[in-house]
N, C-alpha and C positions, 0 to 999 in steps of 0.2 A: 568318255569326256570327264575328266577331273572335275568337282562339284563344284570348283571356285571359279570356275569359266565359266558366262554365260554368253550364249551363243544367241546375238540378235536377228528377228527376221532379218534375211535381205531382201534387195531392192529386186523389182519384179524383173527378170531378166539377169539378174546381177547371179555369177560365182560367188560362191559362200569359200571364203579361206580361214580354217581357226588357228588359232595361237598355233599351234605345231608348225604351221608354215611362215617361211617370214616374208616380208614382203618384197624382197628380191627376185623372190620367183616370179613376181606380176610382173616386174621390170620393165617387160617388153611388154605388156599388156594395157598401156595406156594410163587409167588411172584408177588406185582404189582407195576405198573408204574405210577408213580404221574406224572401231569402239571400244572408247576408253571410259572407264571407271574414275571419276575424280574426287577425292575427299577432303574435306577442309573448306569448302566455299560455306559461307554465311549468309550471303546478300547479295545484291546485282551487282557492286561495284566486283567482287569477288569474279562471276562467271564474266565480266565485261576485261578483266586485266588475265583468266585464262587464253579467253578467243583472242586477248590481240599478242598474247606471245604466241600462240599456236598458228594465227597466221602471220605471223613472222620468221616461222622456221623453211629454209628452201625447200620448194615444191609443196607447199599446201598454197590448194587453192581457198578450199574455205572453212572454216570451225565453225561449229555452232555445238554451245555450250548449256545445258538445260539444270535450272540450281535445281527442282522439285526432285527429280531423277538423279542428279548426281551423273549424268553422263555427258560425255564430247562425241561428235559424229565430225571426225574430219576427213577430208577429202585432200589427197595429193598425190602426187608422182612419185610413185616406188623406187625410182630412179634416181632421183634427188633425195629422197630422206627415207628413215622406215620407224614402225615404229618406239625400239629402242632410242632413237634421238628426240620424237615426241615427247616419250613419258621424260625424259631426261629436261626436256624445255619445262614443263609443266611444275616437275619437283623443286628446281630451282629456284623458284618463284614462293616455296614454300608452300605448296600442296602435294599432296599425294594423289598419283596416277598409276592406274593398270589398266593393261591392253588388252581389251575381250576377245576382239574377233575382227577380221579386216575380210573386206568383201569387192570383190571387180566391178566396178560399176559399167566402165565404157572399153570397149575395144580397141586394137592400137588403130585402126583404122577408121574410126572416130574421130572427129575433132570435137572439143567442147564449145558449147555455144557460146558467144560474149554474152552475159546479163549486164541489163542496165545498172550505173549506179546503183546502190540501196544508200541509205541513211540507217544508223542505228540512234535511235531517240530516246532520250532519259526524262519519263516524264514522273512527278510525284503525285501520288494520288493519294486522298484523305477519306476516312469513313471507312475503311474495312477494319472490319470486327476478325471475322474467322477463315477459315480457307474455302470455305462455301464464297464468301467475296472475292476472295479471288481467282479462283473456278470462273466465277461469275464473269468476272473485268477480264480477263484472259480472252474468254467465248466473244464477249461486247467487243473486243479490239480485233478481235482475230477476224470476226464479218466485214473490218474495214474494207474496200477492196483497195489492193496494194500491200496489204501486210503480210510480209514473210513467217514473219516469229513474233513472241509474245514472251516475255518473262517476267513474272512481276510479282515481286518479295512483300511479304506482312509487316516482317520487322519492322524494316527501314522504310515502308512508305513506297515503294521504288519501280516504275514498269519499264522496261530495256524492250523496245520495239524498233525491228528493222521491217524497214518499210521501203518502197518506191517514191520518188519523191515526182516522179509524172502520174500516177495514180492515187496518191494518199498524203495526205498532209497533214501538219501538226492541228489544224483547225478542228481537221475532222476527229482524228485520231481522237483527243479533249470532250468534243462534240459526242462523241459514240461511250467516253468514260461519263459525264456527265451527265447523259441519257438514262445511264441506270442507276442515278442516284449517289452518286459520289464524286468529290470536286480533285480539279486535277489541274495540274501547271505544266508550262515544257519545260525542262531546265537548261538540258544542253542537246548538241547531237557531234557524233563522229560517223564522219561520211564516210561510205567504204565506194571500193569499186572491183568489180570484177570478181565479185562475191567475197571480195578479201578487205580486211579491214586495213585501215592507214597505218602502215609498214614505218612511219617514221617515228624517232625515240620518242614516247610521251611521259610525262613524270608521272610517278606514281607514288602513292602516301603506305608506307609502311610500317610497324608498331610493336617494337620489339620490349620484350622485360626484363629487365635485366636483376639480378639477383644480388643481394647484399653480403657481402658491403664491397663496392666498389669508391671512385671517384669519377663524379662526374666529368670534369674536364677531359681524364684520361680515356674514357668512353668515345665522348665524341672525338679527342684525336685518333685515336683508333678507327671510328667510322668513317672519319674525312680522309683518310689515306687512300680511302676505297674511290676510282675514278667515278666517274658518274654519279655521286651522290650530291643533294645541291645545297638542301638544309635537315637542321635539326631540332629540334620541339621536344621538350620534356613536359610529360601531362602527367599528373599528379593527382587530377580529379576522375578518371575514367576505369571502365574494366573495373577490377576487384575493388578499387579502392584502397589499397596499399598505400601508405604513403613512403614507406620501405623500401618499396620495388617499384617502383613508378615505371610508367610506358615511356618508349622513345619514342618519338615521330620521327619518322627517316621517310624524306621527299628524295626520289632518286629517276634517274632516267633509266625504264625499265628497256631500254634497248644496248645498253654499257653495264649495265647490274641489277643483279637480283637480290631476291630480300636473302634468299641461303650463301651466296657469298658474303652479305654483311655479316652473319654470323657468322660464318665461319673466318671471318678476319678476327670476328672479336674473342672466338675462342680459340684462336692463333691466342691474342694478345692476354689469356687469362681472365676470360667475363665468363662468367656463365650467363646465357640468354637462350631467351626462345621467342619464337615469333609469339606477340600478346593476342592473348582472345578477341581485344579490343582495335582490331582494327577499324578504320571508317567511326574511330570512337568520337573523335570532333563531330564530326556531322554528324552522327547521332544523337549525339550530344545535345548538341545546338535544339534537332527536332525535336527531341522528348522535352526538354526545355519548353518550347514554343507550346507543344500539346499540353502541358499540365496545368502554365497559365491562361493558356486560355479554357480549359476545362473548370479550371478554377472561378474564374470571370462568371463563366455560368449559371457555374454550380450557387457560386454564394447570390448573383444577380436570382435564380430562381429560389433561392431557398428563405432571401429577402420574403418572398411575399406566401410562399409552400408553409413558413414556421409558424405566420400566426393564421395561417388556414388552418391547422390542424389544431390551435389553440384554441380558436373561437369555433369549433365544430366539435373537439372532443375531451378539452378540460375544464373550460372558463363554465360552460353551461354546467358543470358538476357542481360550481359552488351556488348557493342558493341566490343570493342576491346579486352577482353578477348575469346568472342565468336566466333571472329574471328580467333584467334589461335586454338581455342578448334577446328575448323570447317577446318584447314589446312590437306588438301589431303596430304594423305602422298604416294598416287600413286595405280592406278589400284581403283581408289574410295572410297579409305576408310581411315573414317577423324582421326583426332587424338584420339577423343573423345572418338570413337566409342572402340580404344586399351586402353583407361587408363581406361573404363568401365569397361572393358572384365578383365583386371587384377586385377582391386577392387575388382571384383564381382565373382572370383573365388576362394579364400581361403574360404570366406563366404560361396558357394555353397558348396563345395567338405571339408573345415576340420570341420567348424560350422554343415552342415548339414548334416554331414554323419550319426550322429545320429537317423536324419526321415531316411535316405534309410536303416539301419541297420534295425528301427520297424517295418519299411512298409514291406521290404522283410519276417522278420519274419509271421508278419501278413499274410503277401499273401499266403505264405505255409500253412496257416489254412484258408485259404477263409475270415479272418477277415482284411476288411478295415478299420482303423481309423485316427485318425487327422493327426496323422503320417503321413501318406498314402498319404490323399489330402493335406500336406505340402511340400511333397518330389514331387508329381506329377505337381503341380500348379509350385513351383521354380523353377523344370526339364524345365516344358515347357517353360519358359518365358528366363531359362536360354541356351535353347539348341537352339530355335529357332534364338537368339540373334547370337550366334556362327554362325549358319548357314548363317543367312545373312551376317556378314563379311565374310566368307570363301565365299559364293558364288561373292559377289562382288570381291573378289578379284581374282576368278577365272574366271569370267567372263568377269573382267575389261572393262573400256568405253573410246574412245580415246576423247570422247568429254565430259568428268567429269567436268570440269572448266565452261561450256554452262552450263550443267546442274544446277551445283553451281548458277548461276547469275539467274536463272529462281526458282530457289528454292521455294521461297515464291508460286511461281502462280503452280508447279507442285505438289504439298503437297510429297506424299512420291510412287510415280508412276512406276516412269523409270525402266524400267528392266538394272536390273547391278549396279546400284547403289541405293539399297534398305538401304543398308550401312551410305552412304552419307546422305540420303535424312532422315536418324533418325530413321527407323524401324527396334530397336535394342533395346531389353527391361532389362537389365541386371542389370540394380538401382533398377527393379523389385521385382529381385529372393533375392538381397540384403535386400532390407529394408524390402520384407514380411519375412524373417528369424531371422531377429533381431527383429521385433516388436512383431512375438511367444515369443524370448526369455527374450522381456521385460513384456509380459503376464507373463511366467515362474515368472521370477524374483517378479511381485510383489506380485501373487498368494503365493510364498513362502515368501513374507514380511506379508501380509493379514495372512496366519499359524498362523506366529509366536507370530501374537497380539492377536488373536484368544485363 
């Protein structure tokens, strides 16, 4: 076997056929199941405009498209198509495709079963960090019952779940992301039937670059010549940033033309282009936008009360005479400090971070711990502890606080009853570790957005 073939399990029962044989030979044998190699997908919207050109070619009954892997598993009639006319739909489109291995799945004497409708559902999901979260969300959708498939992208936010709609619903579907700690919306669905997705033309958003120096007008007459195309958009803020080479936006009905016939009209007509990196760059666009001010929102909302926690706990006490105020008993041992910490540093815990104890709990009702978790547990302690010590010092009060005050320096932080006093109060802690996640957040979604 040549090393660039890779030869997938087959199906239990199922004839193994590899690339050496084509699929004519199955002809009479009912139906088989190509694997194909696809490259160039970025994001769901990417594996979602694969599977519905792949089933739109005659004789597939179903595609299913997987972005993590880079592979197609489609099922169709050797008879109607083979396939050479696959990878040929697939490239079209402006991806590259190769055909690993095709396998018999059912006998001519077989019929296939009708399956119920499915629904393929586009839902957004917020809060994943790494691909452990998606791991994660993947496992959490796929226990739905009714869920066929799971796809669900970091970049863009994005889960593509084909489902049953007599067994599983968008409620639940929501209900089972939300479970583990991360919030999720529906946005849209395309209903399939008969394991094939909806056969009729849908527009599709395509993003081509075109290279300088042209003229605009002349461009878009060029692409409007092409049938099926509906509108045009020049983006000037997306992808590299060029303002030289700017993106086209080309909306076109992907069942009368592809994104590789628009190029290649336009280098008929003398453009150099290429399909842009930046496709789906509007609605990224738009997202990373939304994520940076609101991380922002946050970030400055907790850093509001995190900047002068850290000021009144680790500079202002440096100079003498304000530290001397900061350090006034205010009775039963406990210094002034020790309250105007407690009251910075609790909006910060309890409205900024109620976020981590919302994921963590969720989490923890699935046995999954994540960053959440030891965010909400690490601030808990440093913030609960802190509480504690004033409240015990002031329940335990010292009649000799003012001795202990002048001994200060030589006692480090000792005395029983005034643990208060004596600084072993950590509440600039649970502050500034929460604000500095949310300045991670904030730049992580500034990094998105240049990305």
């Amino acid at each position: 076997i040549p090393p660039s073939i890779e030869i997938l399990p087959a199906m239990p029962g199922a004839t193994k056929i590899g690339n050496a044989t084509p699929s004519e030979e199955l002809a009479d044998s009912g139906t088989a199941v190509g694997h194909f190699s696809i490259h160039g997908m970025t994001c769901g919207a990417c594996v979602s405009t694969v599977e519905r050109v792949l089933a739109k070619c005659p004789g597939v009954r179903s595609a299913q498209v997987t972005l993590m892997t880079e592979r197609a598993r489609v099922e169709f009639d050797p008879s109607s198509t083979n396939e050479a006319a696959l990878v040929e739909a697939v490239e079209e489109i402006g991806f590259e495709a190769v055909h690993i291995s095709t396998e018999l799945v059912f006998p001519a004497s077989s019929r296939l079963p009708e399956p119920d409708p499915t629904i393929l559902g586009i839902f957004e999901v917020d809060g994943m960090m790494c691909g452990a979260c998606v791991s994660t969300v993947e496992r959490g959708i796929s226990a739905v019952s009714g869920v066929e498939s799971v796809s669900v992208a970091l970049l863009t936010k994005r889960a593509q779940v084909r489902f049953r709609p007599a067994l599983a619903s968008h409620a639940s579907i929501i209900e089972a992301i939300e479970d583990l700690g991360f919030e999720a919306s529906h946005l849209e669905d395309v209903r399939e039937s008969n394991a094939v997705q909806d056969k009729r033309n849908q527009v599709q958003q395509g993003f081509l670059k075109i290279s300088p120096p042209f003229d605009a007008a002349e461009v878009e007459s060029a692409v409007r010549d092409a049938g099926g195309v509906n509108a045009l958009r020049w983006l000037k803020d997306y992808g590299d940033r060029n303002a030289d080479s700017p993106n086209l936006e080309v909306s076109y009905e992907d069942g009368v033309i592809g994104i590789r016939k628009i190029l290649e009209m336009l280098e008929v007509a003398g453009f150099d282009a290429k399909v842009s990196s930046a496709h789906a760059a509007s609605t990224l666009h738009r997202a990373r936008v939304g994520d940076i001010r609101s991380n922002l929102r946050w970030l400055l909302f907790s850093a509001t009360f995190a900047v002068p926690c850290m000021l009144c706990a680790m500079v202002l006490p440096r100079f003498e005479s304000i530290g001397a105020v900061l350090m006034m008993d205010l009775g039963r041992g406990i210094p002034l400090n020790a309250l105007i910490l407690w009251v910075l540093a609790t909006p910060v815990q309890f409205i900024v971070g109620a976020r981590f104890y919302k994921a963590a709990y969720k989490g923890m009702k699935h046995c999954s711990y994540g960053m959440d978790f030891l965010i909400a547990m690490g601030t808990s302690a440093a913030y609960f502890y802190s509480a504690f010590a004033v409240l015990y010092a002031a329940a335990v009060g010292d009649a000799s606080s003012s001795d202990h005050h002048d001994d200060h320096s030589h006692s480090g932080h000792g005395s029983e009853g005034n643990i208060a006093h004596d600084g072993a109060h950590f509440f600039e802690t649970s502050a500034t570790l929460i604000t500095f996640v949310l300045l991670g957040k904030y730049l992580e979604a500034v990094a998105k957005f240049r990305t």
